[in-house]
Legacy VTK file of the C-alpha trace (Angstrom):
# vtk DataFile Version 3.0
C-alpha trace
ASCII
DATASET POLYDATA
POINTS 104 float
0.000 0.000 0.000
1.210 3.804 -0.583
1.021 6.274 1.331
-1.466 8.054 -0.915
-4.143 5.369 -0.882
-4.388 5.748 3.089
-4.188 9.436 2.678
-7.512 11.079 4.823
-7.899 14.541 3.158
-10.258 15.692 5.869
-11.117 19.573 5.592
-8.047 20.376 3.342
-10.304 20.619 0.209
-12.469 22.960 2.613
-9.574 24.821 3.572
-8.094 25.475 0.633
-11.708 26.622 -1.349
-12.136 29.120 1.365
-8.593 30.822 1.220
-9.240 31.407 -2.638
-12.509 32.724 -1.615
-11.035 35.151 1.183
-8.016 35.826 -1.609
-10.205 36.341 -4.629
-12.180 39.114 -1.927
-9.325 41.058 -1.005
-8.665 41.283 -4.857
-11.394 42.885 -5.410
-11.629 45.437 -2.672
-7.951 46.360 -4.257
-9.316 46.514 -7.633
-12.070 48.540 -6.769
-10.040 50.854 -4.487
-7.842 51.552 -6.968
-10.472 52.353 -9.360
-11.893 54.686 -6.422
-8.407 55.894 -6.170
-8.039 56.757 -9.539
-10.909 58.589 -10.357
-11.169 60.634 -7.257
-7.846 61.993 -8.186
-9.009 62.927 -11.883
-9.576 60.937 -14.705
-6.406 61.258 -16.086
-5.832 59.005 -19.221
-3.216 57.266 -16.923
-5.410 56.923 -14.903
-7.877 54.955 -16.835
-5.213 52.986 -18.456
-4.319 52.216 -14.676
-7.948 51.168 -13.667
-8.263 48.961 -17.133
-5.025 47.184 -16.007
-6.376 46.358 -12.240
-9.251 45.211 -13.937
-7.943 42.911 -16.493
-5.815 41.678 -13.501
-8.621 41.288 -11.089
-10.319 39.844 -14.108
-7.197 37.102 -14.843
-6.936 36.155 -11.020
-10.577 35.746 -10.744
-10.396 33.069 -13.644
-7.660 31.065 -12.081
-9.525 31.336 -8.452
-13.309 30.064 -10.185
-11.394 27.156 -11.921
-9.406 26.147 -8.914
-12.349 26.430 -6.490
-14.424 24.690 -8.675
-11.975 21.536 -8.846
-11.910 21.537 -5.136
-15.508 20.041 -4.970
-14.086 16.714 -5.302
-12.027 14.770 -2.310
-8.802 13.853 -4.318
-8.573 17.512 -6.664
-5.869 17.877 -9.336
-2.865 19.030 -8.775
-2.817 23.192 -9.242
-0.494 23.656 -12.407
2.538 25.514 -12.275
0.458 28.206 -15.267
-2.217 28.101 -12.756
0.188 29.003 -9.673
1.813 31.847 -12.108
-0.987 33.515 -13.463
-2.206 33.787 -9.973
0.779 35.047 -8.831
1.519 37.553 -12.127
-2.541 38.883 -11.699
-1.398 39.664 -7.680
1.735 41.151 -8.216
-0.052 43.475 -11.553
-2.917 44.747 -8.890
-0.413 45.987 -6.273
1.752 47.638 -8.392
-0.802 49.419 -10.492
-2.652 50.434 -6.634
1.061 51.380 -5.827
1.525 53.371 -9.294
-2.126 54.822 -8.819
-0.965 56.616 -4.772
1.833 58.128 -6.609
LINES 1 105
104 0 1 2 3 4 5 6 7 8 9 10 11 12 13 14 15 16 17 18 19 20 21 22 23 24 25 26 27 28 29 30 31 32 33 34 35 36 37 38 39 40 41 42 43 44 45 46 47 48 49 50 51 52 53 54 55 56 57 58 59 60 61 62 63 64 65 66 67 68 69 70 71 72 73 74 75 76 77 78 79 80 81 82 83 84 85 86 87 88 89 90 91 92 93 94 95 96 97 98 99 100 101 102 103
């Protein structure tokens, strides 16, 4: 027997579905207070161009978070592919510097 076949995954599944959840939500109050951000200052055409990038960020890691909740129904879910793991991690990084860009 392996050690996979005995393998209990107990709440991980659970777990894991609700950190995307809480992750996806902070993404969006960043997205959106960027947006706020950026047109309370003047809607610059920099900054629209910087509120259509958050959004096509927010838009990118929102993708990657439905997908990968939606696999975690199951008890045994794939793997989460390393172009998975780096879109997530390219659409994060994009929102906080365009919120950073937008402050300055």
């Amino acid at each position: 027997m392996t050690a996979t076949a005995d393998r209990d995954p107990g709440l991980q599944p659970e777990r894991t579905r609700l950190a995307w959840r809480r992750t996806t939500l902070t993404a969006t109050v960043v997205a959106l207070l960027a947006g706020r951000q950026a047109l309370h200052s003047g809607a610059t055409p920099a900054a629209l161009v910087a509120v259509a990038l958050s959004a096509l960020a927010w838009l990118g890691f929102l993708l990657v978070a439905h997908r990968r909740v939606s696999v975690l129904d199951v008890a045994r879910p794939e793997q989460f592919t390393p172009r998975g793991a780096l879109t997530a991690a390219l659409c994060t990084v994009a929102l906080a510097v365009f919120a950073a860009a937008m402050l300055f």
